[in-house]
C-alpha positions in Angstrom: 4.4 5.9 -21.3 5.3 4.9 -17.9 3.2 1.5 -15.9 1.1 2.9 -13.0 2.9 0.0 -10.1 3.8 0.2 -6.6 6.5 -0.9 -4.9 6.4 -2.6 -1.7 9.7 -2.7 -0.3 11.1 -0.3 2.4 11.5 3.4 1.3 15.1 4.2 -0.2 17.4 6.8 2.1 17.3 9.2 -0.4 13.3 9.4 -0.6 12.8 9.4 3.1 12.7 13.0 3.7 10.5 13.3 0.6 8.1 10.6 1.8 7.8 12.1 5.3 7.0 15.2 4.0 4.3 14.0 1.9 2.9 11.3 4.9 2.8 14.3 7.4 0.5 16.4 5.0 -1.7 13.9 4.3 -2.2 13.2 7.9 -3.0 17.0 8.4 -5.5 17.4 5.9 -7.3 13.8 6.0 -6.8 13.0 9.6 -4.5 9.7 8.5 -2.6 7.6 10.4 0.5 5.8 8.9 -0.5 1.7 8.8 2.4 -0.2 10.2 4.5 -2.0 8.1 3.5 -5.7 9.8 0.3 -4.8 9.5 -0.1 -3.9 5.8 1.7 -6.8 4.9 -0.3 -9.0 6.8 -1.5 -12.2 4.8 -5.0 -12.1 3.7 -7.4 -14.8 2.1 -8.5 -12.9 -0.8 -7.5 -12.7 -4.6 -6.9 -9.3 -5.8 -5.9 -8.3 -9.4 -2.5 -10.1 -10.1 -2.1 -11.5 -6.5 -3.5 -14.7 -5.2 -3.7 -16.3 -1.4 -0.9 -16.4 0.2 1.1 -13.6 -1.4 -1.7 -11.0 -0.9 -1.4 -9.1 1.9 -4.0 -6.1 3.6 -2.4 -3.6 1.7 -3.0 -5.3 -1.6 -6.6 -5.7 -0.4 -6.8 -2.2 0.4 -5.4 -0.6 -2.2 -6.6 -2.6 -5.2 -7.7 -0.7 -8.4 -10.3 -3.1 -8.9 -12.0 -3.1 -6.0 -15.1 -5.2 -7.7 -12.8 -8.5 -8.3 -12.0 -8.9 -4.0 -14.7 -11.7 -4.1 
């Protein structure tokens, strides 16, 4: 069985065509905007799951599982 994770480095070569691909339909269909890279990784005073102030960052915040435990 494979772990459900995200990585949060910069998008390999090979998976940048891929990942434009799916980015562009997404913005189609939900009206999205990419979130700049300085941005999502922006340091943010909140625990979330695994990750505790200051290594948690906006896109941690935002894309928790577990929304409930952002205090």
């Amino acid at each position: 069985m494979r772990s459900a994770e995200v990585r949060f480095e910069h998008c390999p070569e090979s998976l940048l065509t891929p990942a434009q691909v799916i980015g562009s339909a997404i913005e189609a269909e939900f009206g999205a905007r990419l979130l700049p890279w300085e941005s999502a990784h922006r340091p943010v005073p909140l625990f979330v799951e695994w990750k505790a102030p200051p290594e948690t960052t906006l896109f941690h915040a935002l894309f928790t599982a577990s929304p409930e435990i952002i205090p």
